[in-house]
mmJSON file of the N, C-alpha and C atoms, coordinates in Angstrom:
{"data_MODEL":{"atom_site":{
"group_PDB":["ATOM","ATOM","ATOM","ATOM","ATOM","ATOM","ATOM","ATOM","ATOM","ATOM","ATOM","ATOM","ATOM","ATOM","ATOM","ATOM","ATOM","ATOM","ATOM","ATOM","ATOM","ATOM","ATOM","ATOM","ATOM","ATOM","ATOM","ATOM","ATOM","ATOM","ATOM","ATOM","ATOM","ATOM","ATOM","ATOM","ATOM","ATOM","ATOM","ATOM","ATOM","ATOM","ATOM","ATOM","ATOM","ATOM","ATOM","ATOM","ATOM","ATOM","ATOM","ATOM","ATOM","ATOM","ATOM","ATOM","ATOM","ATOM","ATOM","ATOM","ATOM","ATOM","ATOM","ATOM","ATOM","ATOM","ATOM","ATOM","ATOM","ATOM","ATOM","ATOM","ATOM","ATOM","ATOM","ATOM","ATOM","ATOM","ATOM","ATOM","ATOM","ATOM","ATOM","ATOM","ATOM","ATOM","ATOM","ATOM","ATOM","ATOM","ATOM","ATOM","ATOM","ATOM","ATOM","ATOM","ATOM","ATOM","ATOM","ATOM","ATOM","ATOM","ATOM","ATOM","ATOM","ATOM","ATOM","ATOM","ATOM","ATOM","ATOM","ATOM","ATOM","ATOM","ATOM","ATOM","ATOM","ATOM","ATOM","ATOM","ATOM","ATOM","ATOM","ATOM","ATOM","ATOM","ATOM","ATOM","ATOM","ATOM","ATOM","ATOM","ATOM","ATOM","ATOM","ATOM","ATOM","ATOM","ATOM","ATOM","ATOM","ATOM","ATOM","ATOM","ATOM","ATOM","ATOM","ATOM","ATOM","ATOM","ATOM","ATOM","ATOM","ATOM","ATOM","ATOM","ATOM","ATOM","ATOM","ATOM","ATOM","ATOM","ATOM","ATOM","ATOM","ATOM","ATOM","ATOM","ATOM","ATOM","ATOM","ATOM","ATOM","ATOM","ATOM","ATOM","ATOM","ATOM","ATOM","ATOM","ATOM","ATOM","ATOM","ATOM","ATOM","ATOM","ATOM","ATOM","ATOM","ATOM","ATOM","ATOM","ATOM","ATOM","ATOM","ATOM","ATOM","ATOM","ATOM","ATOM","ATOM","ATOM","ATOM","ATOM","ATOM","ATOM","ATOM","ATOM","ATOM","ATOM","ATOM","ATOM","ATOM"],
"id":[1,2,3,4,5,6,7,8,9,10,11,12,13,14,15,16,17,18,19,20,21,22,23,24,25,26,27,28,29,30,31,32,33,34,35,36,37,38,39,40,41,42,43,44,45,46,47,48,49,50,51,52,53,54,55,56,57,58,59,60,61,62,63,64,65,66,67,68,69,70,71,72,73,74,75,76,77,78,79,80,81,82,83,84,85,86,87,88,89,90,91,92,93,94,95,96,97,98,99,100,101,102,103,104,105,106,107,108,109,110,111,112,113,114,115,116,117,118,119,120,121,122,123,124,125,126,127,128,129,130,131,132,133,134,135,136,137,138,139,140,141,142,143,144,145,146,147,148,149,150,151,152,153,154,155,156,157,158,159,160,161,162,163,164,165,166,167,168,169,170,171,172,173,174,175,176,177,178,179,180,181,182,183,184,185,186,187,188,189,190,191,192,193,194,195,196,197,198,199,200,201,202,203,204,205,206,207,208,209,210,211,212,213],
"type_symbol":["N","C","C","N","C","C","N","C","C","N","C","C","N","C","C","N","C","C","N","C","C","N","C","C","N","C","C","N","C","C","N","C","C","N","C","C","N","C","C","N","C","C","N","C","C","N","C","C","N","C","C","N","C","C","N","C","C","N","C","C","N","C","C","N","C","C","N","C","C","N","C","C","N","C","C","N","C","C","N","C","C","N","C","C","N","C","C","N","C","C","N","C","C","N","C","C","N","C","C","N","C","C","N","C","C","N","C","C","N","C","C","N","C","C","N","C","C","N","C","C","N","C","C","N","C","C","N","C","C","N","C","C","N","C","C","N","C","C","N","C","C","N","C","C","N","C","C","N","C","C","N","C","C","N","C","C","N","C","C","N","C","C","N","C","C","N","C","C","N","C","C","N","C","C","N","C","C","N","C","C","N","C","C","N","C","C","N","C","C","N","C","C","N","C","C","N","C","C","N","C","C","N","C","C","N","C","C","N","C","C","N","C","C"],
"label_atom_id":["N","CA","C","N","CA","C","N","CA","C","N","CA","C","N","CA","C","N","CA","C","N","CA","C","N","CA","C","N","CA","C","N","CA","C","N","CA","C","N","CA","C","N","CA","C","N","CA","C","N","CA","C","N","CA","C","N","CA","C","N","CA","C","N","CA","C","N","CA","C","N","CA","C","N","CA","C","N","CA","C","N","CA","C","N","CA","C","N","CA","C","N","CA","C","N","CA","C","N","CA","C","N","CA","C","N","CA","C","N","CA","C","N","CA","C","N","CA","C","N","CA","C","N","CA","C","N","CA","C","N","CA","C","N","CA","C","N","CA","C","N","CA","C","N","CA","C","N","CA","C","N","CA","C","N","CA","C","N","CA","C","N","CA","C","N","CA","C","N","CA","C","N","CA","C","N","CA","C","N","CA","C","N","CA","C","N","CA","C","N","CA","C","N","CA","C","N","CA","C","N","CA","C","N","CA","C","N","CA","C","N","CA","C","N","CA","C","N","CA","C","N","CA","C","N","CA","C","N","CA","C","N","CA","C","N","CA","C","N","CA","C","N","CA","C","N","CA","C"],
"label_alt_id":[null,null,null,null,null,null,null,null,null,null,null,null,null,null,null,null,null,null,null,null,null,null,null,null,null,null,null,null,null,null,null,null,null,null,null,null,null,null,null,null,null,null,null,null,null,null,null,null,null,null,null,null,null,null,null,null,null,null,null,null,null,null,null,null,null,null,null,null,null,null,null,null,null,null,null,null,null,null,null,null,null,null,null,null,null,null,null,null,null,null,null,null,null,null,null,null,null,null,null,null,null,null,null,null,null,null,null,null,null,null,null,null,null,null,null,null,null,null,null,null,null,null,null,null,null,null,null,null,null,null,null,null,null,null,null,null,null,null,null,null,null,null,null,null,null,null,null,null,null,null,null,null,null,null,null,null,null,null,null,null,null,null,null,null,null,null,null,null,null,null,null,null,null,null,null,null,null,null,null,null,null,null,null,null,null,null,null,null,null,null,null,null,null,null,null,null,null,null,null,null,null,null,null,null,null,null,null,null,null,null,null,null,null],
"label_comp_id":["UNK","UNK","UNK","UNK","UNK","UNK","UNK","UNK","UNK","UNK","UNK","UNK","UNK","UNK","UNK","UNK","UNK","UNK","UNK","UNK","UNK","UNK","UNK","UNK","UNK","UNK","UNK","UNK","UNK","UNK","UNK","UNK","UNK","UNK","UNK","UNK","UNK","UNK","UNK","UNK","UNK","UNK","UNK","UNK","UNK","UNK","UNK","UNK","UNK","UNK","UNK","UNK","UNK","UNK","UNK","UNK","UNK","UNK","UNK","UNK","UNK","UNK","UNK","UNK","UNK","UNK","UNK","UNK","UNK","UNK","UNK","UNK","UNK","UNK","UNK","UNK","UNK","UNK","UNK","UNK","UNK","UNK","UNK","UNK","UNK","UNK","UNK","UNK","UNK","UNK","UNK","UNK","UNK","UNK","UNK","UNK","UNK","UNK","UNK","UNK","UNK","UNK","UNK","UNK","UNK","UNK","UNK","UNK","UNK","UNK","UNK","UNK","UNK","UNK","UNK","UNK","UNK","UNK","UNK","UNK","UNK","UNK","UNK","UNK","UNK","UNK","UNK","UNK","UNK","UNK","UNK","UNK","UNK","UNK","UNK","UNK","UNK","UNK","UNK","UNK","UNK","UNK","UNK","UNK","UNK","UNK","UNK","UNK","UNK","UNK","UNK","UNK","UNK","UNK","UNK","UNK","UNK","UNK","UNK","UNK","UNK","UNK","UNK","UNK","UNK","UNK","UNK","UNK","UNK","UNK","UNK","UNK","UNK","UNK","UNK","UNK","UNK","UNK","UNK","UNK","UNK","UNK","UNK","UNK","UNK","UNK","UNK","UNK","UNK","UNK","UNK","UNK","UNK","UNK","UNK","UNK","UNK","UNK","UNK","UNK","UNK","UNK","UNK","UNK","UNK","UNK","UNK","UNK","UNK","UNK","UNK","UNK","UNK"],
"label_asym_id":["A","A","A","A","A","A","A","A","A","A","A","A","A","A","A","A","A","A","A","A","A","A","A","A","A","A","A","A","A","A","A","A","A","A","A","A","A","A","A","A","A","A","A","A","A","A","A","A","A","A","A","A","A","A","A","A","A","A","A","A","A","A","A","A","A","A","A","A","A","A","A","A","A","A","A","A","A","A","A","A","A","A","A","A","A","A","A","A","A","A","A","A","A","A","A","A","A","A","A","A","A","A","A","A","A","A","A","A","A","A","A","A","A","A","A","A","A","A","A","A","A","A","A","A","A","A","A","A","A","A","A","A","A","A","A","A","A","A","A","A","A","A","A","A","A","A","A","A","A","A","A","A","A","A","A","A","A","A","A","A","A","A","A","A","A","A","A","A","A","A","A","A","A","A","A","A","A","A","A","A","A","A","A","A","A","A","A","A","A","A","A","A","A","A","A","A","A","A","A","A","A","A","A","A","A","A","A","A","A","A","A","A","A"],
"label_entity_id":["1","1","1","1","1","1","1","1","1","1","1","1","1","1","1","1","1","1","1","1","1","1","1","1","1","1","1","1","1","1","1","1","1","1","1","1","1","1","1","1","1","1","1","1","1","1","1","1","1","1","1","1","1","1","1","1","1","1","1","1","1","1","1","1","1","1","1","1","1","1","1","1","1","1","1","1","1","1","1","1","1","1","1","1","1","1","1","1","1","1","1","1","1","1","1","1","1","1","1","1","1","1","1","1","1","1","1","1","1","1","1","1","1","1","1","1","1","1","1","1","1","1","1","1","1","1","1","1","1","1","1","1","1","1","1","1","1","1","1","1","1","1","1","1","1","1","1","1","1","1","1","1","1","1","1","1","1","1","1","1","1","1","1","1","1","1","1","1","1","1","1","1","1","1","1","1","1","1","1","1","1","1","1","1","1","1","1","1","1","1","1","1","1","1","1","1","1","1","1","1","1","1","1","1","1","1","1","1","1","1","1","1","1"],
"label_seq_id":[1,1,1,2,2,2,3,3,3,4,4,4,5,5,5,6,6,6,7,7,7,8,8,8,9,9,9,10,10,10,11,11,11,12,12,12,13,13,13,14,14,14,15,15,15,16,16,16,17,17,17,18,18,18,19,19,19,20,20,20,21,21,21,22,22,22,23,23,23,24,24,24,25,25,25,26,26,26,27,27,27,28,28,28,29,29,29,30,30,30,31,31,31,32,32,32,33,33,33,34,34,34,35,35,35,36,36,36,37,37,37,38,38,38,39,39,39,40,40,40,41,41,41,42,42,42,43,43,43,44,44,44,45,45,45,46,46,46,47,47,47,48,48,48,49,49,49,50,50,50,51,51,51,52,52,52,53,53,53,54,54,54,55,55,55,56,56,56,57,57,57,58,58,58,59,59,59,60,60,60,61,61,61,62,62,62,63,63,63,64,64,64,65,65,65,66,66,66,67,67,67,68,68,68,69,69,69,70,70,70,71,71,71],
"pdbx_PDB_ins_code":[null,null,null,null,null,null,null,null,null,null,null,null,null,null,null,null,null,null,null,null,null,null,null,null,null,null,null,null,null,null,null,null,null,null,null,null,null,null,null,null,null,null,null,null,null,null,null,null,null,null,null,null,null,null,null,null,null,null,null,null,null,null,null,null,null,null,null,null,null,null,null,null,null,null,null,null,null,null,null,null,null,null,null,null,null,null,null,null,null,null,null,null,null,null,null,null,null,null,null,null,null,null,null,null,null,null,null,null,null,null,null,null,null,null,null,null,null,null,null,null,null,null,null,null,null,null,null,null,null,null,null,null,null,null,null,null,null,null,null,null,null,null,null,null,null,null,null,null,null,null,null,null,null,null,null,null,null,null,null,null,null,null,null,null,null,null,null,null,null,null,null,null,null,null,null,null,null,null,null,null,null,null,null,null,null,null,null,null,null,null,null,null,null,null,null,null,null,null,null,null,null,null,null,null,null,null,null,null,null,null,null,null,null],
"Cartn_x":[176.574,175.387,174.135,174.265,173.151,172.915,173.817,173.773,172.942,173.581,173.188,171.706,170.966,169.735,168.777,169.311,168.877,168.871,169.842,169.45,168.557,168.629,167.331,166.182,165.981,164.477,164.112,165.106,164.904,164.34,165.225,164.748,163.73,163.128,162.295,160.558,160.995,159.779,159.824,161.138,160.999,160.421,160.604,159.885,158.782,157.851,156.606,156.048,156.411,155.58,155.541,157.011,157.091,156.242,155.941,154.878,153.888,153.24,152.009,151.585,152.824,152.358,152.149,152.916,152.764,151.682,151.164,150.019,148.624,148.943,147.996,147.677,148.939,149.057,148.538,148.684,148.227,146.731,146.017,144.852,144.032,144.793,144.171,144.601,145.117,145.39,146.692,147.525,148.774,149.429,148.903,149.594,149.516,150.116,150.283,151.393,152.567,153.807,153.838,152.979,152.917,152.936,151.312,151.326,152.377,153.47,154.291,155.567,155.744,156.822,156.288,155.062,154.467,154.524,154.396,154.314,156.185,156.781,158.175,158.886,158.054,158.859,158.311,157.394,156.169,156.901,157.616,158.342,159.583,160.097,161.846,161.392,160.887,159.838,159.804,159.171,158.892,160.356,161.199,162.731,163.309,163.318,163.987,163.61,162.654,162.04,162.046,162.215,162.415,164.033,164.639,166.212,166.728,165.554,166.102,165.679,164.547,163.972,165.409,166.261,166.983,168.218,168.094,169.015,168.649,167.617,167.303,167.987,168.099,168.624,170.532,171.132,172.399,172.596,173.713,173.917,175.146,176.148,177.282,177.358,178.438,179.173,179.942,180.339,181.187,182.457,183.088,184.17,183.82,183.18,182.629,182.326,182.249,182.019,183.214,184.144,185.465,185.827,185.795,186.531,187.824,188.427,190.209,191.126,190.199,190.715,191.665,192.63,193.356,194.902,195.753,197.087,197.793],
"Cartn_y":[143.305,142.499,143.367,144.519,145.593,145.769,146.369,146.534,145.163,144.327,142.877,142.463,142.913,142.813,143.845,144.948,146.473,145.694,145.715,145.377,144.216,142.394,141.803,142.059,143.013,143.646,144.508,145.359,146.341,144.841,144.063,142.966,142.075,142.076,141.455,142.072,143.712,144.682,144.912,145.047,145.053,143.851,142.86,141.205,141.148,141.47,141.746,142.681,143.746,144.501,144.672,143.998,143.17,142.29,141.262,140.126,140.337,141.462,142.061,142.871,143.425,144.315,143.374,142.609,141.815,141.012,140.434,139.788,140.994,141.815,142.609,143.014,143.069,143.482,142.151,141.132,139.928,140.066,140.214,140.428,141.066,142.32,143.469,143.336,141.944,141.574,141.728,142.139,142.42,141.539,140.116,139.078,138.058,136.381,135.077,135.311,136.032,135.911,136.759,137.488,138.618,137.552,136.136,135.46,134.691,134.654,133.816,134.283,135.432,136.381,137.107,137.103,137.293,136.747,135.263,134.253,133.913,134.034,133.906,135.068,136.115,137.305,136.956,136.688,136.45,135.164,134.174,132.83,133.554,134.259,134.957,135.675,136.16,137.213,136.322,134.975,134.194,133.174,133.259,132.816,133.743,134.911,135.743,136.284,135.927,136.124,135.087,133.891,132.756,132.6,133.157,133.608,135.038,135.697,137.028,136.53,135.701,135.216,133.919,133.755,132.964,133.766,135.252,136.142,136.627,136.848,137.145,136.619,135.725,134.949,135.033,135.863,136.207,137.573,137.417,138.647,139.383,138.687,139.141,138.264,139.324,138.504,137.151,136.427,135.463,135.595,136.896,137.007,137.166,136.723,136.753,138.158,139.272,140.632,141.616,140.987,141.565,142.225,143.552,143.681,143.484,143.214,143.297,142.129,141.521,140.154,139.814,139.035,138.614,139.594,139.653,140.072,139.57],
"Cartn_z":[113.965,114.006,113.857,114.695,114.283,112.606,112.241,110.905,109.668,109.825,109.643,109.791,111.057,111.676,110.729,110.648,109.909,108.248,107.474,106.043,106.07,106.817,107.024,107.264,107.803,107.954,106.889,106.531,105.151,104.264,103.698,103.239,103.328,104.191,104.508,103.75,104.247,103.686,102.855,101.837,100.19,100.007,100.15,99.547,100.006,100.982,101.848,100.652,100.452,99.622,98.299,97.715,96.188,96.176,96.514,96.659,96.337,97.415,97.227,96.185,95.867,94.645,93.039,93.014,91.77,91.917,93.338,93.195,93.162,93.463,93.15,91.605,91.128,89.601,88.574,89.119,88.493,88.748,89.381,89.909,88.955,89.136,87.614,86.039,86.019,84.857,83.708,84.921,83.889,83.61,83.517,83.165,83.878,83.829,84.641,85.254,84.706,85.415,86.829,87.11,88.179,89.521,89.162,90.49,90.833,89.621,90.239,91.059,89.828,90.83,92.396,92.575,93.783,94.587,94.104,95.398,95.991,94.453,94.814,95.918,95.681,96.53,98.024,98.222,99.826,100.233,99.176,99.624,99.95,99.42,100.067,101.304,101.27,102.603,104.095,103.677,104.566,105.458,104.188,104.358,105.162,104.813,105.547,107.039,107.034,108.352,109.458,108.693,109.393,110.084,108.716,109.369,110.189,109.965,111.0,112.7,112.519,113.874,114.593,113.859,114.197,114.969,114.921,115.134,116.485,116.224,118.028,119.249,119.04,120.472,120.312,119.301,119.047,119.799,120.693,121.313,120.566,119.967,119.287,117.906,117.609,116.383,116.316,115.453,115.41,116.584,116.373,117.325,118.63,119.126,120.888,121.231,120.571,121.214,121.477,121.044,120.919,119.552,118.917,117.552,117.861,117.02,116.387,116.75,117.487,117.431,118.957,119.042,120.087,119.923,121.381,120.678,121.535],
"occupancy":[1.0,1.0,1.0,1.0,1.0,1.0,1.0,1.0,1.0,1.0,1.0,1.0,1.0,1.0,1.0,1.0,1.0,1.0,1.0,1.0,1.0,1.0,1.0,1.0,1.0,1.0,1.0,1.0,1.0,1.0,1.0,1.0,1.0,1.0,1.0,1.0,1.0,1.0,1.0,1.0,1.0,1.0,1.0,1.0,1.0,1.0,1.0,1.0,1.0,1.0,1.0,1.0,1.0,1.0,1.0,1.0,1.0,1.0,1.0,1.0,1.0,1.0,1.0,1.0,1.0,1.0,1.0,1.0,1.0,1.0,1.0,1.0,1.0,1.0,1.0,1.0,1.0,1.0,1.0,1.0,1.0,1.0,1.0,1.0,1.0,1.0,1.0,1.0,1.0,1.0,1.0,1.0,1.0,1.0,1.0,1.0,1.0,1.0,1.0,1.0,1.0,1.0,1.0,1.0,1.0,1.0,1.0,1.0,1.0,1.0,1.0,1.0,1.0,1.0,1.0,1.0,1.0,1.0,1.0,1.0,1.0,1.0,1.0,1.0,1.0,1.0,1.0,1.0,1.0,1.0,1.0,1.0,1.0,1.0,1.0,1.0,1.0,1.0,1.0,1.0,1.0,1.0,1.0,1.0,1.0,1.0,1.0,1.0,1.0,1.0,1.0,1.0,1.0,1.0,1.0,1.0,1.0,1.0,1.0,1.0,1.0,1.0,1.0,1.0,1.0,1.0,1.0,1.0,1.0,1.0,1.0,1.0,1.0,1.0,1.0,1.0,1.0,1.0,1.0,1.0,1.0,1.0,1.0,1.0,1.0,1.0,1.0,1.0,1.0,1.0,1.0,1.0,1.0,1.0,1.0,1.0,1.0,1.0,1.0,1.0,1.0,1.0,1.0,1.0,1.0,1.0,1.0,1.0,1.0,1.0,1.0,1.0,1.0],
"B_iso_or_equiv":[0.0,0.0,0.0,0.0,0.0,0.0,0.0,0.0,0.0,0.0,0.0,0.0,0.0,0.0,0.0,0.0,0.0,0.0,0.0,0.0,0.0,0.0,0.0,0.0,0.0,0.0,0.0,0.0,0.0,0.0,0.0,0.0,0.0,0.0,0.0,0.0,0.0,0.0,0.0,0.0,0.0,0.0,0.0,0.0,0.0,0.0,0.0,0.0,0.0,0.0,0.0,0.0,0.0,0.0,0.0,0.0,0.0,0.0,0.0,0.0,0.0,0.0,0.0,0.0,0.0,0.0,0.0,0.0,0.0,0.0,0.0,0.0,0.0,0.0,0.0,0.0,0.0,0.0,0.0,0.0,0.0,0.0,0.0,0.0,0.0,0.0,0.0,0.0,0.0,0.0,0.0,0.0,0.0,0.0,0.0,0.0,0.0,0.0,0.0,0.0,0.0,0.0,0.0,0.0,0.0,0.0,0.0,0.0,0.0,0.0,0.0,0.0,0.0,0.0,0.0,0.0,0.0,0.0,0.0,0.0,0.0,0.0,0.0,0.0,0.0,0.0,0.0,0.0,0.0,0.0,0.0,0.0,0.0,0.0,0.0,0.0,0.0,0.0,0.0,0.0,0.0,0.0,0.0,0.0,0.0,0.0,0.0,0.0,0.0,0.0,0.0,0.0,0.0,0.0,0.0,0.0,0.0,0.0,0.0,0.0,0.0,0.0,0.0,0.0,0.0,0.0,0.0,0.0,0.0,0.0,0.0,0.0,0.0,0.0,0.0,0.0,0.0,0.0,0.0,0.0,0.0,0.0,0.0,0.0,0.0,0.0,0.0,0.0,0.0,0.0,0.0,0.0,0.0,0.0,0.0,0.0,0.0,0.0,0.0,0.0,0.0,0.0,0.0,0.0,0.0,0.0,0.0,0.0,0.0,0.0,0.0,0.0,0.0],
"pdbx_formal_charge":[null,null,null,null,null,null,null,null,null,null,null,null,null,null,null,null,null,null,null,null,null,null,null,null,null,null,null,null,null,null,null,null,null,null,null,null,null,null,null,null,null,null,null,null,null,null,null,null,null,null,null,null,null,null,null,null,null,null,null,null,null,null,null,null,null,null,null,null,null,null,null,null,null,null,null,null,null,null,null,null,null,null,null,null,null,null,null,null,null,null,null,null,null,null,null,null,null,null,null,null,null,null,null,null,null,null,null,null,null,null,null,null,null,null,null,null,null,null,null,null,null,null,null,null,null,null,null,null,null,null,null,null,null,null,null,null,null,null,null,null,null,null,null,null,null,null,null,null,null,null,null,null,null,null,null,null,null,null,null,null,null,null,null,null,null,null,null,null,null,null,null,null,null,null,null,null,null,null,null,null,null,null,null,null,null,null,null,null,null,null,null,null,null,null,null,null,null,null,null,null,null,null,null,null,null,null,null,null,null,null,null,null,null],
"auth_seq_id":[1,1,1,2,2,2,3,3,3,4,4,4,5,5,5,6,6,6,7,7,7,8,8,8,9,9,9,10,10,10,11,11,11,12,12,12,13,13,13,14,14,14,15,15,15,16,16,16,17,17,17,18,18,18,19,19,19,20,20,20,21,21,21,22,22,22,23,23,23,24,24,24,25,25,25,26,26,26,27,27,27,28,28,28,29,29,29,30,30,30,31,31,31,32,32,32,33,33,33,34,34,34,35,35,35,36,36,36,37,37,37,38,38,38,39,39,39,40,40,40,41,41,41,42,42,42,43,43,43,44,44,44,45,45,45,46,46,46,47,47,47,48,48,48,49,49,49,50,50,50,51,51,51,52,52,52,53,53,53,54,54,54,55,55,55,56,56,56,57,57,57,58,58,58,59,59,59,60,60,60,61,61,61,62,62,62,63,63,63,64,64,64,65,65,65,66,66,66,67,67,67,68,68,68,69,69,69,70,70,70,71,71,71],
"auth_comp_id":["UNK","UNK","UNK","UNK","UNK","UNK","UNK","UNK","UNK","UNK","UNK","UNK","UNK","UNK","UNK","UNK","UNK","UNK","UNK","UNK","UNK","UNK","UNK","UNK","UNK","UNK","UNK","UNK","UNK","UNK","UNK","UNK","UNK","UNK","UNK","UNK","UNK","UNK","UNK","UNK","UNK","UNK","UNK","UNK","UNK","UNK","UNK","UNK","UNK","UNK","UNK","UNK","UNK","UNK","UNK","UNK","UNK","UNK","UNK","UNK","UNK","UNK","UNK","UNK","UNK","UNK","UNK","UNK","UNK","UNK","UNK","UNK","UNK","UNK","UNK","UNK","UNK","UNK","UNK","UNK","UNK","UNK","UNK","UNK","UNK","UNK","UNK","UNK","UNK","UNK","UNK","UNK","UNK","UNK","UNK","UNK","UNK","UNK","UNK","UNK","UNK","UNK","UNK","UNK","UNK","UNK","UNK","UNK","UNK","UNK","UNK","UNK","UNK","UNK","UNK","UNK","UNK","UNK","UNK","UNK","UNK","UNK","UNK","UNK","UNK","UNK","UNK","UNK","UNK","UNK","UNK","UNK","UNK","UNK","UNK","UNK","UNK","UNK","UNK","UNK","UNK","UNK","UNK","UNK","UNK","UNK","UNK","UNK","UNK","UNK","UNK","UNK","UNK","UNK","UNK","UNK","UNK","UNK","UNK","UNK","UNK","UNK","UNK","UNK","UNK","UNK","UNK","UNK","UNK","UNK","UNK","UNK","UNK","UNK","UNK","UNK","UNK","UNK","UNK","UNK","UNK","UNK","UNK","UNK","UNK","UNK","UNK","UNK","UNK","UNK","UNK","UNK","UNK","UNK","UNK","UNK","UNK","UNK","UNK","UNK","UNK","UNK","UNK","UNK","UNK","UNK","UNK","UNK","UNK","UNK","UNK","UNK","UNK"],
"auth_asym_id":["A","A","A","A","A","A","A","A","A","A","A","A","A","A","A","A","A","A","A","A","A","A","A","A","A","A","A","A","A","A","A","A","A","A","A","A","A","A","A","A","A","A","A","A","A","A","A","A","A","A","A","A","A","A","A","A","A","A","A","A","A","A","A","A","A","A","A","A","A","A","A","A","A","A","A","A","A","A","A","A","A","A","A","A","A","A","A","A","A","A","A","A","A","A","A","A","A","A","A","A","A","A","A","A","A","A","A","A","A","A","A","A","A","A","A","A","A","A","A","A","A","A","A","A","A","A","A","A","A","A","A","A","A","A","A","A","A","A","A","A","A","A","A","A","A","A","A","A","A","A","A","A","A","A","A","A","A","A","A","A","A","A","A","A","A","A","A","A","A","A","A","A","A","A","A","A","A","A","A","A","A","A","A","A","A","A","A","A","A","A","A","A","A","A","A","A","A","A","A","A","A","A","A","A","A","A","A","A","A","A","A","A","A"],
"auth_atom_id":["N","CA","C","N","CA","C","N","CA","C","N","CA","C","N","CA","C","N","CA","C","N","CA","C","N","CA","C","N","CA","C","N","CA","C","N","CA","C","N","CA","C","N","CA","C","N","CA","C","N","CA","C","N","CA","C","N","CA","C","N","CA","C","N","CA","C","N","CA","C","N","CA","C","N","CA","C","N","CA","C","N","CA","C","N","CA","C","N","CA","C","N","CA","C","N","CA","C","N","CA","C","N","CA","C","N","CA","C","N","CA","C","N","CA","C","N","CA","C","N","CA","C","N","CA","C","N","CA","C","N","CA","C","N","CA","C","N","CA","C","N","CA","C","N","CA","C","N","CA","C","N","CA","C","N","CA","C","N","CA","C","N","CA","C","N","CA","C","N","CA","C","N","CA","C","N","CA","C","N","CA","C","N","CA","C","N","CA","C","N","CA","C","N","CA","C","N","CA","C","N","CA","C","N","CA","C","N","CA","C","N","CA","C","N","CA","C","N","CA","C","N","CA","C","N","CA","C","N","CA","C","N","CA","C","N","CA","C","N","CA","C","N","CA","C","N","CA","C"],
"pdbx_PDB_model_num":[1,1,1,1,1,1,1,1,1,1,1,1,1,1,1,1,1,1,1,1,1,1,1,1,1,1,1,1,1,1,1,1,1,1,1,1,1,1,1,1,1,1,1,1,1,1,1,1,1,1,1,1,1,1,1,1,1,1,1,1,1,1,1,1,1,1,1,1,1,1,1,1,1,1,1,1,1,1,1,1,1,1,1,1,1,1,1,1,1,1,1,1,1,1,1,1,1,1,1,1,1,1,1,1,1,1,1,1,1,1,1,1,1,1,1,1,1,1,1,1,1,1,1,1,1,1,1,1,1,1,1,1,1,1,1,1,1,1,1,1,1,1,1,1,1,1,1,1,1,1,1,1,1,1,1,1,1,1,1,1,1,1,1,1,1,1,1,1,1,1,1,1,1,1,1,1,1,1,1,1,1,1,1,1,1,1,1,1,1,1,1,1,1,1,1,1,1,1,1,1,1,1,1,1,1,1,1,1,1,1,1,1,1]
}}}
């Protein structure tokens, strides 16, 4: 679950600062497609954050906190 928590947040700051950068780049004129892929990356950004905040209140994995299962 750690691990899991770790790439969502990595994720979260690539799309946070993809966003920004294409809307910045649209700004200075490198095109119409920049604001859209901008707003699309800041909309995954906002998804993912909405779903990492859903993680918090998870103390374990699916398997109750047990690896390897039952025997």
């Amino acid at each position: 679950m750690t691990a899991h928590r770790i790439l969502i947040g990595t994720a979260i700051v690539f799309f946070a600062f993809y966003g920004l950068w294409e809307l910045a780049g649209a700004r200075a004129g490198r095109g119409p497609g920049g604001t859209l892929r901008g707003g699309l990356g800041l909309l995954v950004c906002a998804a993912l954050l909405v779903y990492f905040r859903t993680l918090a209140g998870r103390k374990t994995g699916a398997g109750g906190g047990s690896e390897g299962g039952d025997r």
